[in-house]
FIKEKE-441589 format. One line per field, with one value per residue (C-alpha): residue number from 1; residue in three letters; y, z, x. Coordinates in Angstrom, 2 decimals. Layout:
N
n = NUM;...
res = ALA;...
py = Y;...
pz = Z;...
px = X;...
This chain:
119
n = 1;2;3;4;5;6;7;8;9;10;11;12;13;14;15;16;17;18;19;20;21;22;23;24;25;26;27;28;29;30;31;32;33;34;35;36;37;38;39;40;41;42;43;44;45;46;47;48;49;50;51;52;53;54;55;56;57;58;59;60;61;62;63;64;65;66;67;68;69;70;71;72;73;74;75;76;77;78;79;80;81;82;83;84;85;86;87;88;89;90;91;92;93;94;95;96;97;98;99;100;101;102;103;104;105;106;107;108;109;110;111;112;113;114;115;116;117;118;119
res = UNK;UNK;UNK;UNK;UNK;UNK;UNK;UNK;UNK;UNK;UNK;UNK;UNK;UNK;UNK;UNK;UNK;UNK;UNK;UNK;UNK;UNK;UNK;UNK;UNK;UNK;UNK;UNK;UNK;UNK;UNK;UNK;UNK;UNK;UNK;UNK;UNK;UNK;UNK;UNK;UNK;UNK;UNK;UNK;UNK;UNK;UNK;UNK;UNK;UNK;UNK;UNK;UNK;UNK;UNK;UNK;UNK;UNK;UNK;UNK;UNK;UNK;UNK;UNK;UNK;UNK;UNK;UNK;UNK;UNK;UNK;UNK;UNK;UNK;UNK;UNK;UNK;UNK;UNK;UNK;UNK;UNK;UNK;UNK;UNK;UNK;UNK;UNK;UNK;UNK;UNK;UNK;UNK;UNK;UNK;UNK;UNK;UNK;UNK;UNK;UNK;UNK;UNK;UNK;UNK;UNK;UNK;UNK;UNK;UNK;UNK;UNK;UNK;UNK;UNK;UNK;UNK;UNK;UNK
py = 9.99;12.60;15.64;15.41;18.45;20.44;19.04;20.83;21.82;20.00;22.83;23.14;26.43;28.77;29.44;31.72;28.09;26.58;27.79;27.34;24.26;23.19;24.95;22.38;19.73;20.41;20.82;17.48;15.65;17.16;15.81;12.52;12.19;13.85;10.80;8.11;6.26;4.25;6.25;4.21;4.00;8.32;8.67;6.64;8.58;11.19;10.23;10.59;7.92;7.11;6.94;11.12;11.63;10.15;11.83;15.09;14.18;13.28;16.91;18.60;16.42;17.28;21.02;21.24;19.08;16.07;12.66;11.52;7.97;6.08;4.16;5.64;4.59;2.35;3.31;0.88;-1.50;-2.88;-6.43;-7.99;-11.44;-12.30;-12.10;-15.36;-17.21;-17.54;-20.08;-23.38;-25.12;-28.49;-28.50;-31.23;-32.29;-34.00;-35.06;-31.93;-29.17;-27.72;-27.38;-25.30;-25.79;-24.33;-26.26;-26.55;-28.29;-31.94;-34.28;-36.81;-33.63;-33.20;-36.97;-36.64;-33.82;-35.56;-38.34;-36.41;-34.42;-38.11;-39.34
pz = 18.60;16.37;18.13;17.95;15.60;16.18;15.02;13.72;15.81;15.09;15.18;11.97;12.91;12.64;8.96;9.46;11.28;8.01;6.33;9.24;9.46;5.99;6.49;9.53;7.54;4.67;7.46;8.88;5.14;4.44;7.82;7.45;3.98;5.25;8.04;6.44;8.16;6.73;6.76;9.74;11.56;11.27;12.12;15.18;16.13;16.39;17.38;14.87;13.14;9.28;7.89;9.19;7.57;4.30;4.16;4.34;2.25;-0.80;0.17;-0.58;-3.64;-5.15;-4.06;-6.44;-9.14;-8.28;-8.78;-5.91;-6.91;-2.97;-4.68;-3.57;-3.67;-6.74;-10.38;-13.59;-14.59;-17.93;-17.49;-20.74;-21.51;-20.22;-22.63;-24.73;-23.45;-26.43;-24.85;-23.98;-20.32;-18.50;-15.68;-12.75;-10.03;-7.72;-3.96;-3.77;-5.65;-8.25;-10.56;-13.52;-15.92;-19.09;-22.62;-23.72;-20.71;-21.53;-20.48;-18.39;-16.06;-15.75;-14.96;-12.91;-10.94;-10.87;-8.79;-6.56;-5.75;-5.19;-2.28
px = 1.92;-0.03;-1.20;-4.91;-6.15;-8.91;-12.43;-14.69;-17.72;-21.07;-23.61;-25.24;-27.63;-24.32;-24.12;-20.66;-19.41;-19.49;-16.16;-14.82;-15.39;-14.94;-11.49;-10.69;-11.80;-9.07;-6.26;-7.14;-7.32;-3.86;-2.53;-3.85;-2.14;1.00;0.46;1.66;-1.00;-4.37;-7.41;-8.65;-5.56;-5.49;-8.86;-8.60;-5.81;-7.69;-11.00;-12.69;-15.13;-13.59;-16.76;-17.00;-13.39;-14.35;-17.59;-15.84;-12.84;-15.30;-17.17;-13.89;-12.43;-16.15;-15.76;-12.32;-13.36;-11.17;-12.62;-14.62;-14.31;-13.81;-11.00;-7.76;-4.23;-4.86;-3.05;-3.81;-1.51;-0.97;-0.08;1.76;2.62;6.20;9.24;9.51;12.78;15.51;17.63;16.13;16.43;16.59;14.44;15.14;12.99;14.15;13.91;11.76;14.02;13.65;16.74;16.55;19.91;21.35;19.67;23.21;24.59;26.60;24.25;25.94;26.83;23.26;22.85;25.81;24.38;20.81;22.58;23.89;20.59;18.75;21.64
């Protein structure tokens, strides 16, 4: 069970609160990545509503000039054609399988086998 950190106080009238509190903030975004957890699975943890946490994580990505896009945990992909086969295949279907076989197999062992799949 995670050790519940402690939040930052809500008063907004105490301006020396502030780095304080924006200090908290970063120690809680650093355990919930250290966490292993979701975002809302973390912040439930630790009572505290996601929609706060994220709120405060964009604050601090914006504050050091990361990207404060709310996409996280994606990375592009290229995605290519697949690699052309050289060798050529016989392909049975039978009695609900799917057999795939060597192009240069001797036919009647592929009839032979085809047989034997259909008993």
């Amino acid at each position: 069970m995670l050790q519940r950190p402690a939040l930052p106080s809500e008063p907004h009238h105490n301006p020396k609160a502030k780095p304080r509190r924006h200090a908290q903030w970063l120690e809680i975004i650093a355990q919930c990545k250290s966490s292993g957890l979701t975002e809302q699975a973390f912040c439930d943890s630790i009572g505290v509503k996601v929609e706060t946490f994220r709120k405060h994580r964009y604050q601090a990505n914006k504050a050091s000039g990361k990207k404060t896009s709310g996409r996280t945990g994606f990375k592009a992909v290229k995605i290519t054609k697949p690699a052309a086969v050289d060798q050529a295949v016989i392909v049975l279907h039978t009695s609900g399988c799917r057999v795939v076989l060597p192009g240069d197999m001797d036919i009647s062992r592929v009839v032979e086998l085809d047989n034997a799949l259909e008993r």
